[in-house]
N, C-alpha and C positions, 0 to 999 in steps of 0.2 A: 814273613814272605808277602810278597804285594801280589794281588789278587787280581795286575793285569795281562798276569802273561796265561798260554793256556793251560799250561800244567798245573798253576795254582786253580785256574778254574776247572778244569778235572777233580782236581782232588778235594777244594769243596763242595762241587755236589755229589761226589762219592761218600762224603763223610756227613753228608746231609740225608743223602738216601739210607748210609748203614746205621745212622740216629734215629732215622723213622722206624726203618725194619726193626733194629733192637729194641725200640719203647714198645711196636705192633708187638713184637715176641714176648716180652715182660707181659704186656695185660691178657695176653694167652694163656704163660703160662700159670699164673695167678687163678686165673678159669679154671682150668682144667685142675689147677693143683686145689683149686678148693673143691672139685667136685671128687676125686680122688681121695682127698683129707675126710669127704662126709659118710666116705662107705665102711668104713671101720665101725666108725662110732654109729654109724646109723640102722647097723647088724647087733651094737649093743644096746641101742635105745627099743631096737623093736622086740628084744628081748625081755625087756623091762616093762614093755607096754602089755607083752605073756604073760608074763608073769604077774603084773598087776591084773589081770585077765581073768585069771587063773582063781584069785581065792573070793571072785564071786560064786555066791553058788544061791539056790533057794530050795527052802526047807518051814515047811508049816505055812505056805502060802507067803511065806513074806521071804524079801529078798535079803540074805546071810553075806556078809563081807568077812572074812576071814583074815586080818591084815594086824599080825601082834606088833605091840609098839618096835620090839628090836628088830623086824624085818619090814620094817616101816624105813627105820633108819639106817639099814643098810640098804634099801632100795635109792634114798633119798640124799646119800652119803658122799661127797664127790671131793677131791681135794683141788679144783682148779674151776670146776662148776659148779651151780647153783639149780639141784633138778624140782622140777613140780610136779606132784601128781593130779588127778580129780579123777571120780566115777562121777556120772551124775544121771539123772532117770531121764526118759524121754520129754518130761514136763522142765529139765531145766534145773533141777534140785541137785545139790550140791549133797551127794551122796559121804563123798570120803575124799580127802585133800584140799586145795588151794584153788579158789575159787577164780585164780588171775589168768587161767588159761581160754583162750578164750574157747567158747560154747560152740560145737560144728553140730547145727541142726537136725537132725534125723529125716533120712527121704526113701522111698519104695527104691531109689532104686541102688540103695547102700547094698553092698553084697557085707553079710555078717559074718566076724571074725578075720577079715581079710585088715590087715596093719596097714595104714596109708603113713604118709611122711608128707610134713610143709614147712614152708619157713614163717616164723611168723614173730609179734613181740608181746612183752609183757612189759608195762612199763616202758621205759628208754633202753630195756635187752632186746638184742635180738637172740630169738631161739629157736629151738628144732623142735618141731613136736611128733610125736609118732602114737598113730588114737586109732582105733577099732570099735564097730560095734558088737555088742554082745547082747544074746537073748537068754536068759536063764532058767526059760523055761516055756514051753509050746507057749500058753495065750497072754504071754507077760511085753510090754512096750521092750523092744532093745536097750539098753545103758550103754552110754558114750564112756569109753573108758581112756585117758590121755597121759602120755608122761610127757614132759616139755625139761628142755636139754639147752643151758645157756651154751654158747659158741666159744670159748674162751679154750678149748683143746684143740676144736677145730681149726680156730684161725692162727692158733698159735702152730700143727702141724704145717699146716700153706704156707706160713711165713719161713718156716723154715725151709721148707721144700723150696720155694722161692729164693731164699737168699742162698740156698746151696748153686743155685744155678745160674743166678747175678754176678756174684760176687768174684765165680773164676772169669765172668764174660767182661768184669774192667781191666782183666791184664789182656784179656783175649782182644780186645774191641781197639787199643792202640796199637797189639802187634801186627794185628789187620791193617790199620793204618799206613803203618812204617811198612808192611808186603805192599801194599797199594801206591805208596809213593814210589816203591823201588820199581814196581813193575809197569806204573806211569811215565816213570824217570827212562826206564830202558825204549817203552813204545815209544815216546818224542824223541829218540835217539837220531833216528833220519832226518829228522827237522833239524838238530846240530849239524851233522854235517850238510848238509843242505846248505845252510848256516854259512860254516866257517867254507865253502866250496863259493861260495859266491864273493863273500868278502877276498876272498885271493885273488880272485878275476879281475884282467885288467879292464878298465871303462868301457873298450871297443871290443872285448870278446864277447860275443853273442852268439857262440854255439849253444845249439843245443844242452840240454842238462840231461847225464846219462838215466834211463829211467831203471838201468839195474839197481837191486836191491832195497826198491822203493815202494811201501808197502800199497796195495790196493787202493785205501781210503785218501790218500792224498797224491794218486797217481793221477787225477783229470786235472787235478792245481799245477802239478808240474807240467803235464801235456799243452793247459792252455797257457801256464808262462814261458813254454819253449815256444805255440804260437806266435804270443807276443813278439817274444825275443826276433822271429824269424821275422814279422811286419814291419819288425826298427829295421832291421839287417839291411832287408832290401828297400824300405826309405832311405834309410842312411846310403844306400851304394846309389840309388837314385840321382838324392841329392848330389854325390860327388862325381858321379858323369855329368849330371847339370851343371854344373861347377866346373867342369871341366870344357864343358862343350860352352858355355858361355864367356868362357875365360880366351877361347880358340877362335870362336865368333867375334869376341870384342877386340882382340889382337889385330885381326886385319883391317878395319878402318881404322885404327889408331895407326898401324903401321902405313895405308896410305896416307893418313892426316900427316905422317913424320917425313915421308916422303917428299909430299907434296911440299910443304914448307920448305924443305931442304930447297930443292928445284926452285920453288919463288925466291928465296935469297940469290940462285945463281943467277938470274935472269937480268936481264940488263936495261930494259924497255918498261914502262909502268903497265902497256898493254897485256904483255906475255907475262909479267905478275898477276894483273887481273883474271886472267885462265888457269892462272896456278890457285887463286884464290877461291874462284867462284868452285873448284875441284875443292880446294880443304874444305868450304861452306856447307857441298852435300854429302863429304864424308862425315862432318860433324851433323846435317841432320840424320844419316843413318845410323849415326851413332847413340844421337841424342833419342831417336825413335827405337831403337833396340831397348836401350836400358831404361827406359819408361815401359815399355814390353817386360823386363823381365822385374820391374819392379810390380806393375801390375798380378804378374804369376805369381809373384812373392807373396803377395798379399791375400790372393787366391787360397792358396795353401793354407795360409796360415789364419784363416777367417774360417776353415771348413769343421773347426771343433767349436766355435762360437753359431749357433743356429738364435740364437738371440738378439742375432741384430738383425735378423730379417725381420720385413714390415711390408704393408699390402703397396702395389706398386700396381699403377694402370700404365697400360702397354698401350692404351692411343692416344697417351701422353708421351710417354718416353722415347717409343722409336721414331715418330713424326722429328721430335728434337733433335734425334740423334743424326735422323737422315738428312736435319737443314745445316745439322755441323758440316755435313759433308758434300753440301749443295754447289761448294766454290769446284772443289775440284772434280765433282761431276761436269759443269759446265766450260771447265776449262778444259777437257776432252771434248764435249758435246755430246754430252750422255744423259738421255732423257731418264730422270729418276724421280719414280712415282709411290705414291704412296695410298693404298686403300684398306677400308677396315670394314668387315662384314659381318661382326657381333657386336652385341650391346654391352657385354660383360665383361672386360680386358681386363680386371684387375687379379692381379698373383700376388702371392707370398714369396717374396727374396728381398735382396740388397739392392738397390736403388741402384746405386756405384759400378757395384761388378755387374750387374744386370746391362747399366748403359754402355761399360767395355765391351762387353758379348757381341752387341750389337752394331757397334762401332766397330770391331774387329772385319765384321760379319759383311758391314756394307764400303768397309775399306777394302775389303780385298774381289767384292764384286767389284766395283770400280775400276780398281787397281787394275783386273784382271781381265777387262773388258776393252775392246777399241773402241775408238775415237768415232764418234757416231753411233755407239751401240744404245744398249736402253738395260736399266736396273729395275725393277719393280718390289716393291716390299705391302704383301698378303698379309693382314689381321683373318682369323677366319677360325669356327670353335662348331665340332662337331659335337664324336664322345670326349676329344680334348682341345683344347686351346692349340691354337698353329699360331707361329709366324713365320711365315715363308719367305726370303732372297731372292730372288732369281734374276740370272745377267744372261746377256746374248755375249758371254765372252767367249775364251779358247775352252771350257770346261775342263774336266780332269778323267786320267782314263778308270777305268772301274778296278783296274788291279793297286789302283794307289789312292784311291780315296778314305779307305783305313790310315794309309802312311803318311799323309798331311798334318796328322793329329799327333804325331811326334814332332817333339821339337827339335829346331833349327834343320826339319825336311822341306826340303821344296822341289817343283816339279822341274826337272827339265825341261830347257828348251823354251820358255817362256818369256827371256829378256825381258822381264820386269824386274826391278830391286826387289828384297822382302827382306826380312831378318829371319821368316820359319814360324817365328813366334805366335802370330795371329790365332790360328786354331789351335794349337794346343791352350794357349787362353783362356778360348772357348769353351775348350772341353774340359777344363779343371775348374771352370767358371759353371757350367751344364752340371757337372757331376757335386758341385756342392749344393746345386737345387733342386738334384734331381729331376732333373729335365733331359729330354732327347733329342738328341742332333741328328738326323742322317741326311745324304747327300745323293741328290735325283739327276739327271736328265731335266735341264728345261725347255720347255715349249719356245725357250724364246731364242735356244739353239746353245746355250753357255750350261750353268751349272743351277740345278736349286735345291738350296737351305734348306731344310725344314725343320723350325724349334717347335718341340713339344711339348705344353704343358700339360702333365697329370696328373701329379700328386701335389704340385702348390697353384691350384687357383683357388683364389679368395672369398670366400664363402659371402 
């Protein structure tokens, strides 16, 4: 199984966690089972430790052991262990037994005849020892008395204890497994048909995906891929009214361009061709000025998920520039167009490019929209944000339609100027990938004024 899909990684760290759990439970139960394992025997060790206890005694002032060889070696007698005994006096003296135990010092505050238990060794054994002291008599030192018990019953009950409870847990620990894939396999169920529900869809369905029977934990994945879905949707329908309104838009100077040729073939005179011509010349420049417009939006658009290509741009370079592209046909109305800048600090973050259409959009349709005589002015000026301000003595726009300029291919009634609609929307697909602010004032100078905001890209 490859271990890049999510079920396979589900079910290795399930079977990584139930590896940990079953080793943590193994060394538990080994614990426990050897402390369990030690109470048996360690009820017959302190038995034994009594009993060797027992046949101290003292008589004639001197201390009596009472220990005959054959209850020597039944005390001493194990068939799987190895037991030791020792008495020995509070000086240390090997009274009676095996001298390997080791020696538990004598203190005030031993309570006497009370059986203690320890683990301890002899040699390379480990063993149990169970020791008392004992007084034999009012003004006599205590005797340590000890029986010491090799482990060899002991560890041999735990192992078994242990392997009684291992052994069923290796068919138990895969059938776990196989429940855990099965029950893995049925939760990613909804991911299949998820699945095979998409792959059926044709390329342009972008409904919604039903969120019946779709559990909890992967219901905000499918909510925000129905979002998604729904921001293509209405792109996509965007796009095809664009397409469609540019396609409506471009039809009519082509159809007078076809016109008009027709009529200059009919004509009979080279004069009344000359009028038929210099007519095709400005439908081909409205022509040629549209789809540089919508080439411009094209590019808008499609630059607004690339923020990488912006770079720092001084603004009392650029509109100065932009405003002497446009110097001829200010003068060819007589339209005083001026230019002042009233910060030290012009420089933003955007596109150099779409930055200069903005602008150019911006002072072409003040122009445009200004009579013959009038006056343009274009404002540098940075308060708590960066401005630059337009403003014309033209026909202005009324206040119910200054929102509706920024759709494309809208334009005002009643204006008898050409335009293609194009310019501000431009603008504002141009503003909204720099996030920057447009809006549209009342000028002092009786027409309309601009106002570009910059807030969030000036140039540190």
């Amino acid at each position: 199984m490859s271990f890049d899909t999510l079920l396979a990684e589900i079910l290795l760290w399930l079977l990584i966690i139930l590896l940990m759990v079953w080793s943590i439970g193994v060394v538990m139960i080994y614990n426990v089972t050897g402390k369990f394992a030690n109470e048996p025997y360690d009820v017959v060790l302190s038995n034994n430790v009594q009993a060797l206890a027992n046949v101290v005694g003292f008589s004639a002032g001197r201390i009596s052991i009472n220990l005959p060889r054959a209850a020597r070696e039944i005390l001493v007698t194990d068939s799987k262990d190895r037991i030791y005994i020792q008495i020995v006096n509070a000086q240390g003296v090997l009274l009676v037994g095996d001298d390997a135990i080791p020696w538990v010092p004598h203190s005030e505050n031993v309570v006497l005849d009370k059986i203690s238990l320890r683990d301890d060794e002899i040699g390379d054994e480990d063993v149990r020892v169970a020791w008392l002291f004992k007084r034999v008599a009012p003004d006599t030192e205590p005797l340590l008395v000890q029986v010491a018990e090799t482990r060899n019953k002991r560890n041999g009950m735990a192992a078994r204890i242990v392997s009684s409870v291992i052994v069923p847990q290796f068919v138990i620990v895969p059938i776990a497994v196989l429940l855990v894939y099965f029950a893995v396999s049925r939760g990613v169920t909804p991911l299949h048909r998820l699945q095979d529900e998409l792959r059926e869809r044709r390329p342009s369905d972008l409904t919604p995906i039903s969120l019946k029977s779709i559990p909890a934990e992967i219901r905000p994945l499918i909510e925000a891929l129905n979002d998604t879905m729904a921001q293509l949707d209405e792109s996509l329908s965007e796009q095809r009214r664009f397409i469609a309104d540019a396609a409506h838009q471009l039809k009519t100077p082509l159809t007078g361009l076809r016109t008009q040729a027709e009529l200059a073939l009919r004509e009979g005179t080279p004069e009344r061709m000359q009028v038929r011509v210099r007519h095709m010349l400005q439908a081909v420049e409205r022509l040629a000025d549209m789809t540089q417009k919508l080439l411009v939006l094209a590019r808008a658009e499609a630059m607004s998920a690339h923020n990488s290509l912006m770079e720092s741009v001084n603004l009392a370079e650029l509109v100065p520039d932009v405003a002497r592209e446009w110097a001829t046909h200010a003068m060819d109305k007589r339209i005083e167009l001026s230019f002042e800048n009233f910060t030290h600090d012009s420089r933003v973050q955007g596109n150099a490019r779409l930055l200069h259409e903005l602008f150019a959009n911006l002072i072409d349709n003040a122009i445009r929209y200004t009579p013959e005589g009038g006056s343009v002015a274009i404002l540098i000026s940075q308060e708590e944000a960066l401005y630059v301000d337009i403003e014309d003595s033209g026909i202005g726009i009324a206040a119910d339609e200054r929102d509706k300029v920024f759709d494309r291919f809208y334009r005002v009634l009643g204006t008898h100027t050409d335009g293609s609609g194009l310019g501000l929307p431009i603008v504002k697909e141009i503003a909204a990938l720099h996030r920057i602010d447009i809006a549209l004032h009342d000028s002092a100078l009786g027409g309309i004024r601009v106002r570009v905001t910059f807030r969030d890209s000036v140039s540190a």
